[in-house]
C-alpha positions as CSV (number, residue, x, y, z in Angstrom):
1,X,72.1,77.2,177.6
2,X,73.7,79.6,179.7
3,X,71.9,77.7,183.1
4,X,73.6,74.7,182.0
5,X,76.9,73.5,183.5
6,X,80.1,74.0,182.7
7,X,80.8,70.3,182.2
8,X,77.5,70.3,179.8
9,X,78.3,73.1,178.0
10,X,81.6,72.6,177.2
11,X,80.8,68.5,176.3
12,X,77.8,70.2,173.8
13,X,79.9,73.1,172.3
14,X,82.9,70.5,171.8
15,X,80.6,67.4,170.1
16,X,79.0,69.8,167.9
17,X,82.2,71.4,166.5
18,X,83.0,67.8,166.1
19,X,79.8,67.2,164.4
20,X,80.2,69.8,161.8
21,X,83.5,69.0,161.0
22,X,82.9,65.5,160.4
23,X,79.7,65.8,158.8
24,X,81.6,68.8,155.7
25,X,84.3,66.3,155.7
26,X,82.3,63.4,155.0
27,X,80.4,65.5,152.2
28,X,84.0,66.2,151.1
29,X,84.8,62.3,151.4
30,X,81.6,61.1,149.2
31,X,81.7,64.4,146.5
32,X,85.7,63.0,146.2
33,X,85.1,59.3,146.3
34,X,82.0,60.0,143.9
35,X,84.8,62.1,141.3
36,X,87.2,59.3,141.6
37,X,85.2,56.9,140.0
38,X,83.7,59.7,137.5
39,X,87.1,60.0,136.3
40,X,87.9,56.5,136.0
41,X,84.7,55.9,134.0
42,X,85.1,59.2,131.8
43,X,88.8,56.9,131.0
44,X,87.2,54.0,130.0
45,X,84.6,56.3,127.3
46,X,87.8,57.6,125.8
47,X,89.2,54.1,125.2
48,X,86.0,53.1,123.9
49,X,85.5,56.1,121.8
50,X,89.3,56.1,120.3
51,X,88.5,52.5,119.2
52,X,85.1,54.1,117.0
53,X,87.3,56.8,115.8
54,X,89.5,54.2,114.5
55,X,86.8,52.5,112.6
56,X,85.5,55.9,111.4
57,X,89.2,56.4,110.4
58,X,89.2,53.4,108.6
59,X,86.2,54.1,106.3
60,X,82.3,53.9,107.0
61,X,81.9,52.9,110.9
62,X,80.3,49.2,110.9
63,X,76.6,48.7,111.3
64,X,75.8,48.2,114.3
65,X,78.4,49.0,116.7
66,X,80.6,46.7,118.4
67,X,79.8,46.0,122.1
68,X,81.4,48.2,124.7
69,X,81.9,45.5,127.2
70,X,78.7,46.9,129.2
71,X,75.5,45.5,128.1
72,X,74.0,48.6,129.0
73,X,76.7,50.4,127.6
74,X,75.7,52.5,124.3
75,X,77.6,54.4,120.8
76,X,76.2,56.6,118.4
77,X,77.4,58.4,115.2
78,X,75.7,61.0,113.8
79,X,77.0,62.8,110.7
80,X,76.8,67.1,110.3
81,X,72.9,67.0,109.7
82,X,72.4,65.0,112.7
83,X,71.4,61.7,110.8
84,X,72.4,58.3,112.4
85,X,75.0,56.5,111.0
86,X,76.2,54.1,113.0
87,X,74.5,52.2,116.7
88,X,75.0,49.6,119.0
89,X,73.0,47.3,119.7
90,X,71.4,48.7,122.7
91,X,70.4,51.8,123.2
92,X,68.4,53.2,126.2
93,X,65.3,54.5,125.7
94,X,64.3,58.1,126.6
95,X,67.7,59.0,125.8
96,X,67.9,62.8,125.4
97,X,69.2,64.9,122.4
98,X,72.9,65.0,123.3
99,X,75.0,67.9,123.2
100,X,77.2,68.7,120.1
101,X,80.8,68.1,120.8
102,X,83.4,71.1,120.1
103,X,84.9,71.3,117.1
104,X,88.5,69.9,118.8
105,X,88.9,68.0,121.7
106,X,85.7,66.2,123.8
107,X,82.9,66.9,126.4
108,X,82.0,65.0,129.3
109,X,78.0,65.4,130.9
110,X,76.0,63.2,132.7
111,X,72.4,62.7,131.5
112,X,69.4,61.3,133.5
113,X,66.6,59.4,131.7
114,X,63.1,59.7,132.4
115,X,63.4,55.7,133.9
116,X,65.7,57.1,136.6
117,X,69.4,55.7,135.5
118,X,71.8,58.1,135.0
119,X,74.5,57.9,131.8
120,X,77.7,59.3,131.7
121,X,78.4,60.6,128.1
122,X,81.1,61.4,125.9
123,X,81.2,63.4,122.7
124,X,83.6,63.9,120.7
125,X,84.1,65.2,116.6
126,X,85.8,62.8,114.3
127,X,86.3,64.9,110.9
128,X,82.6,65.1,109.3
129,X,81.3,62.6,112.4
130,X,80.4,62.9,116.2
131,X,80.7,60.3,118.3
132,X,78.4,60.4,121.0
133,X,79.6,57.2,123.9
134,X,77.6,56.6,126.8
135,X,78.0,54.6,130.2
136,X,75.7,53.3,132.9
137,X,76.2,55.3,136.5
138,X,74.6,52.8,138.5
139,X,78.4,51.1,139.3
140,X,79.5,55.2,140.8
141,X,75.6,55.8,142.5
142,X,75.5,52.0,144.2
143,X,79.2,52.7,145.4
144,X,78.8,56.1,146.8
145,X,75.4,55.2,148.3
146,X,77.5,52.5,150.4
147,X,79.7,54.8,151.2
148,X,77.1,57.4,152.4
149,X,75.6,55.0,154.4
150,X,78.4,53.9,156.3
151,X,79.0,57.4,157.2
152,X,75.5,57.7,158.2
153,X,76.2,54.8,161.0
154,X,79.9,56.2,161.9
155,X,79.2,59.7,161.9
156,X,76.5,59.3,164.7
157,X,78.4,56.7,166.7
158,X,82.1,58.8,167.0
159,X,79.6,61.6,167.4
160,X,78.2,59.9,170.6
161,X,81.5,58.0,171.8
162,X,83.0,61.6,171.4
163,X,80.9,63.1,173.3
164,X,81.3,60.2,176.4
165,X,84.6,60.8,175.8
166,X,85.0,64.4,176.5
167,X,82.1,64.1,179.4
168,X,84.6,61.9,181.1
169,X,87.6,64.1,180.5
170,X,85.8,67.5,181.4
171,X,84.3,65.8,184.6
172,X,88.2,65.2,185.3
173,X,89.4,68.3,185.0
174,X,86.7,69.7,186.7
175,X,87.5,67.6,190.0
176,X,89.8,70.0,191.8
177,X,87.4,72.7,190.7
178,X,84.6,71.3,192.6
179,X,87.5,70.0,195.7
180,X,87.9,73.8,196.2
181,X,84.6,74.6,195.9
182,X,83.6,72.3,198.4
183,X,86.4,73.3,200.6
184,X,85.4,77.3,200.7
185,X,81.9,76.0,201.2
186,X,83.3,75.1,204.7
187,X,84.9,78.3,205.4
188,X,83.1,80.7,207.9
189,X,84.1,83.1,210.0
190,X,84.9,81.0,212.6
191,X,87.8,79.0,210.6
192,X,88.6,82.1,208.2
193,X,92.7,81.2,209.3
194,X,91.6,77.6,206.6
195,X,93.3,77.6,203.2
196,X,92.5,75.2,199.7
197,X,95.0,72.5,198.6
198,X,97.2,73.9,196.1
199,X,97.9,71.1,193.5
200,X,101.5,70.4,193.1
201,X,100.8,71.5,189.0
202,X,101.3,75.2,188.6
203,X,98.6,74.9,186.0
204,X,95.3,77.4,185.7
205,X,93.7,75.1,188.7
206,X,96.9,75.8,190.8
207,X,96.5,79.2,189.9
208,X,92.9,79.3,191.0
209,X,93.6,77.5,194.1
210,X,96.3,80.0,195.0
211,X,94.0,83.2,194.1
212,X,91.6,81.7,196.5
213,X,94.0,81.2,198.9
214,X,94.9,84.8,198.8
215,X,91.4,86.5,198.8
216,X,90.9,84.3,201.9
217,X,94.3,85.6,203.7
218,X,92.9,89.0,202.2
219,X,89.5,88.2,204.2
220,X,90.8,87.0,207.2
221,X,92.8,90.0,207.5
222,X,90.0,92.0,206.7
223,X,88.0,90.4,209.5
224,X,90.2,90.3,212.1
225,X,91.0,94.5,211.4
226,X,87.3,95.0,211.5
227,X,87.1,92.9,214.8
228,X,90.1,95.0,216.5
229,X,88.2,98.1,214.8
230,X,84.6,96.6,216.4
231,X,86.6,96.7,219.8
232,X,88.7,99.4,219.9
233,X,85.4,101.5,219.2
234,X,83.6,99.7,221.6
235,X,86.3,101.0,224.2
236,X,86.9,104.2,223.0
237,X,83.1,105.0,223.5
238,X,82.2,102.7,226.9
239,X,85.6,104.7,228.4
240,X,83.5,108.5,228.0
241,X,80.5,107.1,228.4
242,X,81.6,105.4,232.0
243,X,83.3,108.7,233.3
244,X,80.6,110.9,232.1
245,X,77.9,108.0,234.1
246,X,80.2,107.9,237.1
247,X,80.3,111.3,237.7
248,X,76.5,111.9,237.6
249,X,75.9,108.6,239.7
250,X,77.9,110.4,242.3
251,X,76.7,113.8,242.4
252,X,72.9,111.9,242.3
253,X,74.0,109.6,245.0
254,X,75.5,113.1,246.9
255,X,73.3,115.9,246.2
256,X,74.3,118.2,249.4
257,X,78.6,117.8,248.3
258,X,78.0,117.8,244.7
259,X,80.0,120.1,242.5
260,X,77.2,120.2,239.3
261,X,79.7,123.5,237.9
262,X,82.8,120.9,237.8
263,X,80.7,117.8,236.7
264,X,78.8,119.9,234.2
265,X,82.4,121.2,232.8
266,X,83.4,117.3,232.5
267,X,80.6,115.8,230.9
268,X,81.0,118.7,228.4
269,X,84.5,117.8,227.9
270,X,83.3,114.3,227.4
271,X,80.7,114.9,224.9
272,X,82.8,117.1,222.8
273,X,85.6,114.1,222.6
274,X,82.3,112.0,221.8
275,X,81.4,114.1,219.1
276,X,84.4,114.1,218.0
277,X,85.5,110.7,217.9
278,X,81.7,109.9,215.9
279,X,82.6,112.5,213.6
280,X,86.1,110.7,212.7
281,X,83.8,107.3,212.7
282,X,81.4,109.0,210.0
283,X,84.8,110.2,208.1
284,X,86.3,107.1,207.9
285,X,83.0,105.0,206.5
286,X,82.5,107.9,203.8
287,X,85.9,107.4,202.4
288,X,85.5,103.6,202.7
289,X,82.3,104.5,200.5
290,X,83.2,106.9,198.0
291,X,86.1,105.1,195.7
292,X,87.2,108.7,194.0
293,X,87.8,112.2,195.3
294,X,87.0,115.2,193.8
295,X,89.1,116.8,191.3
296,X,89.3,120.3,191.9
297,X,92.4,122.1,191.4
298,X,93.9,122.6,194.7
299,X,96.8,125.1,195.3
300,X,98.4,123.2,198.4
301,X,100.8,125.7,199.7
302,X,97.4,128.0,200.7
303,X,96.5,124.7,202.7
304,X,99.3,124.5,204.5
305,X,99.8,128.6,205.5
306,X,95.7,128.6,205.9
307,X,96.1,125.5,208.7
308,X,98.8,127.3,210.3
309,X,97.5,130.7,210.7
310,X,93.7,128.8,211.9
311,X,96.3,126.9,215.0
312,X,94.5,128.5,217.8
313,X,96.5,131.6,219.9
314,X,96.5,129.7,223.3
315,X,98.3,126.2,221.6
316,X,101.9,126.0,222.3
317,X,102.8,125.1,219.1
318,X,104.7,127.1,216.9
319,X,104.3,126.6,213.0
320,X,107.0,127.5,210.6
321,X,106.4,127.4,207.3
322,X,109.1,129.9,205.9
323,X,109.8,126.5,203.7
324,X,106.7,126.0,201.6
325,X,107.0,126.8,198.2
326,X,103.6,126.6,195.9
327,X,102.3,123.1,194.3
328,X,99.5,122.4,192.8
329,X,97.1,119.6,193.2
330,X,94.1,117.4,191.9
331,X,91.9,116.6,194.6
332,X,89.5,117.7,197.5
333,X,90.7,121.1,198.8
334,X,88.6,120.2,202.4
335,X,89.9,116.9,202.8
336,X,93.6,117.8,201.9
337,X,92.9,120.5,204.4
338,X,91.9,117.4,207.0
339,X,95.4,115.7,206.4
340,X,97.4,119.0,207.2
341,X,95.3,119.5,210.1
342,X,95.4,115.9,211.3
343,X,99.4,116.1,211.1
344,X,99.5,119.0,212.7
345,X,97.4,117.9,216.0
346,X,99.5,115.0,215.8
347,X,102.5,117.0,216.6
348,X,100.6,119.2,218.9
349,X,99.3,115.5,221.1
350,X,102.2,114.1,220.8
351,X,104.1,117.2,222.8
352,X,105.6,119.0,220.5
353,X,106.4,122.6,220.8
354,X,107.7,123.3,217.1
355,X,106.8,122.4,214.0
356,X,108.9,122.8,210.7
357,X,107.1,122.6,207.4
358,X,108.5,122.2,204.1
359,X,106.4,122.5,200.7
360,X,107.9,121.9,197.0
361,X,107.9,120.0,193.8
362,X,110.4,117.3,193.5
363,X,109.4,115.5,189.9
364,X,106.2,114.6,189.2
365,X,105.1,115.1,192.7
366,X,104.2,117.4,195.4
367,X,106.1,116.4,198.8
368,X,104.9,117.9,202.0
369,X,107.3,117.1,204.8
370,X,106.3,118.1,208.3
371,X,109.3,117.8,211.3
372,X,108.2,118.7,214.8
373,X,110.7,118.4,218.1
374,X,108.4,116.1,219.9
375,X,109.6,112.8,221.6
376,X,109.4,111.3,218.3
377,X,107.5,107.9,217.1
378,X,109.1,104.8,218.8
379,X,110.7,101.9,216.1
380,X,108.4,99.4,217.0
381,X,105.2,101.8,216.6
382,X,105.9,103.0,213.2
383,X,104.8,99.8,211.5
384,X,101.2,100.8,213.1
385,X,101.3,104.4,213.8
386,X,98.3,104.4,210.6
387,X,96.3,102.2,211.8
388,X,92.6,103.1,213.6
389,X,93.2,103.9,216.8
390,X,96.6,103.8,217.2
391,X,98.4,105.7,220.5
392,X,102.2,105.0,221.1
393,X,101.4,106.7,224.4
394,X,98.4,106.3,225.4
395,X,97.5,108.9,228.4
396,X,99.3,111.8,226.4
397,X,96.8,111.2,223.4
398,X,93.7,110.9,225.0
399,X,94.2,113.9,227.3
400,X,95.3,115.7,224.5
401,X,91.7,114.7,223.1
402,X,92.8,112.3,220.2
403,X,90.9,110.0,219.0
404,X,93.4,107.3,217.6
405,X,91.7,108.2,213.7
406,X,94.0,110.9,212.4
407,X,96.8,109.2,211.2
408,X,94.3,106.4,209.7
409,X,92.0,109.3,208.2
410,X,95.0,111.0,206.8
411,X,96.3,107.5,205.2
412,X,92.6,106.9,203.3
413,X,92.6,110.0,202.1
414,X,96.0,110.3,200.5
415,X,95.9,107.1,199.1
416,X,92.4,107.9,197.1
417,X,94.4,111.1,195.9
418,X,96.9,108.4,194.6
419,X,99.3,109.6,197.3
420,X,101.3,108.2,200.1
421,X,101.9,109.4,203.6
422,X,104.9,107.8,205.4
423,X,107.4,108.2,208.7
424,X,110.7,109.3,207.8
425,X,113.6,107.8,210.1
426,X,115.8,109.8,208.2
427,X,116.7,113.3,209.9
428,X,119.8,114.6,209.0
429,X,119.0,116.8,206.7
430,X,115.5,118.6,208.2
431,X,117.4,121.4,208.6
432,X,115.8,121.8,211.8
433,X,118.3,121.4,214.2
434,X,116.2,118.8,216.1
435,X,118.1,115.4,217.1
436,X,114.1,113.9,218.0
437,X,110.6,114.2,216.6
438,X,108.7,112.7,214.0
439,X,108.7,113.4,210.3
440,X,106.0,112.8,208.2
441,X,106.1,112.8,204.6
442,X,103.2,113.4,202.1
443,X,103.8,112.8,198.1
444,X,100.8,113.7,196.0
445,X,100.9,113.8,192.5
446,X,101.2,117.6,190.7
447,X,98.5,118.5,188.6
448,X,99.0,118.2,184.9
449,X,101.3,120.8,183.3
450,X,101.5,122.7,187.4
451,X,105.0,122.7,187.1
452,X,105.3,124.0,183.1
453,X,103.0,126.8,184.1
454,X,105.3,128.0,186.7
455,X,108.4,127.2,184.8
């Protein structure tokens, strides 16, 4: 069943709940119609068995019987030993021993003979008599025969008109389901900018025509980053690549002038931006691919001092970290290692001379805030300053041997720390004494009970 449609499956499942229900409420109908007319013939034994009682009442009860209005209708009284007294004139044959009546009050049973016929019976004691009062049930079985055979013929039939019914209706819901079906069919990544009608009805089709709208802004956006990211690559490898080919076209070209020390220095520079740039590449599609990070307990204040003291001697910048206080972390030690570095040659690329660093727990989280006294991160570049590739100056950065990928690398990874990374604007209160720069700020979660243990 489960490789039949929607429309199929739902039509089936509903017409046989239907089915069910009508067919235990048409058992219900016929046992209750059937009862009825029990009772009203169980009515009609006690009038005619109050009328024997009143002959038995009177004296002897007469020989035989009065009629009962039913010529297949029967009486008997019996006396203590069981001997016949008194009959009608009829009296089936193959009729069973009946059952002896309580001492008070009457019983009721139904008896079958060996010809078929059923009798309803009552018996009932009268002083040192039972009367014993029987019925034909051939009134009650013809009626609710009928009656079970027009259910037979209705049953089936609202059954099947049911089930047209609801094929109709389900097909008719199902419409705008199969509109927006057919609609993203025709979406490719040629026209990823086309959207489904929403229907005017904020129903659970408007809402499925909206989610699809959204996944295919998410797509298009997706697609159009990975296009940028396709191209930006592309340049940021054919731009080595041609300087590194230009120079040894030149010095092949002019053997006798060539300068292979100088050309052998540059390609080396060249490579090792290369290298680098892959490496940041490889980074970035590993923490595309691995949804968690590891969760090793991380002491982030040795991070921080351990990335300043590495800074090499011969870089002008000056780390101060006189303002980092300890934190501890759940993560992975070498990538949250990566995001202080990254920050760090970001200050370093973008000119900055001095960096301030401030460490400590502020609620629940760990906030790393770095100021430097660089030129600072124009307005208009902040909205993208995390995004691959990104240089607000373009010459500075790649001289400086960036690659465009540390900001974006540091993002990924403090988001799957369930982190954020962010600009500041705000510098009045650095503490400083810096009017420019940049100011990144790092929140990261503190480890479980980190701050108690200090406390």
């Amino acid at each position: 069943m489960s490789r039949w449609g929607i429309r199929l499956r739902t039509t089936a499942a509903a017409t046989l709940v239907v089915v069910v229900v009508l067919v235990v409420v048409s058992l219900l109908l016929v046992g209750g119609h059937r009862q009825v007319l029990i009772d009203n013939v169980d009515e009609v034994l006690v009038r005619h068995t109050a009328q024997i009682a009143g002959t038995i009442d009177a004296g002897a009860p007469p020989t035989p019987l009065p009629a009962l209005g039913d010529d297949e209708a029967f009486a008997r009284v019996v006396d203590e030993r069981g001997s016949l007294i008194g009959t009608t004139s009829f009296t089936p044959k193959g009729l069973p021993v009946l059952l002896s009546p309580p001492v008070d009050g009457a019983a009721f049973s139904t008896v079958r003979l060996p010809s078929g016929a059923e009798y309803r019976v009552e018996s009932r004691n009268r002083g040192a008599f039972a009367i014993h009062v029987g019925t034909p049930l051939d009134d009650v079985n013809d009626n609710s025969a009928a009656l079970v055979r027009s259910l037979a013929l209705l049953v089936p039939a609202a059954t099947l008109a049911l089930a047209l019914v609801l094929w109709f209706v389900v097909g008719r819901a199902l419409l705008p389901v199969e509109r927006i079906r057919s609609q993203v069919a025709e979406i490719s990544e040629g026209n990823l900018d086309r959207r489904v009608v929403e229907p005017a009805v904020r129903d659970e089709i408007g809402r499925l025509a909206r989610t699809m709208n959204a996944m295919l802004a998410r797509l298009e956006e997706a697609y159009d980053l990975q296009r940028r990211f396709v191209a930006d690559a592309s340049h940021e490898l054919r731009s080595p690549l041609a300087r590194m080919r230009a120079e040894l076209e030149v010095d092949s070209a002019h053997p006798h002038t060539a300068d292979t020390r100088t050309t052998h220095r540059s390609v080396l520079v060249e490579t090792i931006a290369l290298q680098r740039l892959v490496d940041d590449l490889l980074v970035l599609a590993r923490l595309e691919e691995t949804s968690l990070p590891r969760r090793d307990l991380v002491d982030l204040d040795d991070l921080v001092l351990r990335a300043a003291r590495e800074r090499a001697p011969e870089e002008p910048l000056h780390v101060d970290v006189s303002g980092v206080t300890g934190a501890q972390v759940f993560g992975d030690a070498t990538q949250l290692a990566r995001v202080v570095r990254n920050v760090f040659d970001n200050a370093a690329q973008s000119g900055a001379a001095h960096v301030v660093v401030y460490l400590a727990e502020v609620g629940a989280d760990a906030v790393l805030t770095v100021d430097d006294d660089g030129p600072g991160i124009p307005p208009e570049f902040r909205g993208r300053a995390f995004e691959r590739f990104a240089r607000f100056d373009d010459a500075r950065s790649a001289s400086a041997g960036g690659t465009g990928l540390g900001l974006a690398i540091s993002r990924a990874i403090i988001g799957a720390h369930g982190g954020t990374i962010t600009i500041d604007d705000d510098r009045s209160s650095n503490g400083a004494g810096h009017a420019t720069g940049a100011r990144f700020v790092v929140r990261l979660p503190l480890a479980d009970g980190a701050s108690d243990a200090r406390g």
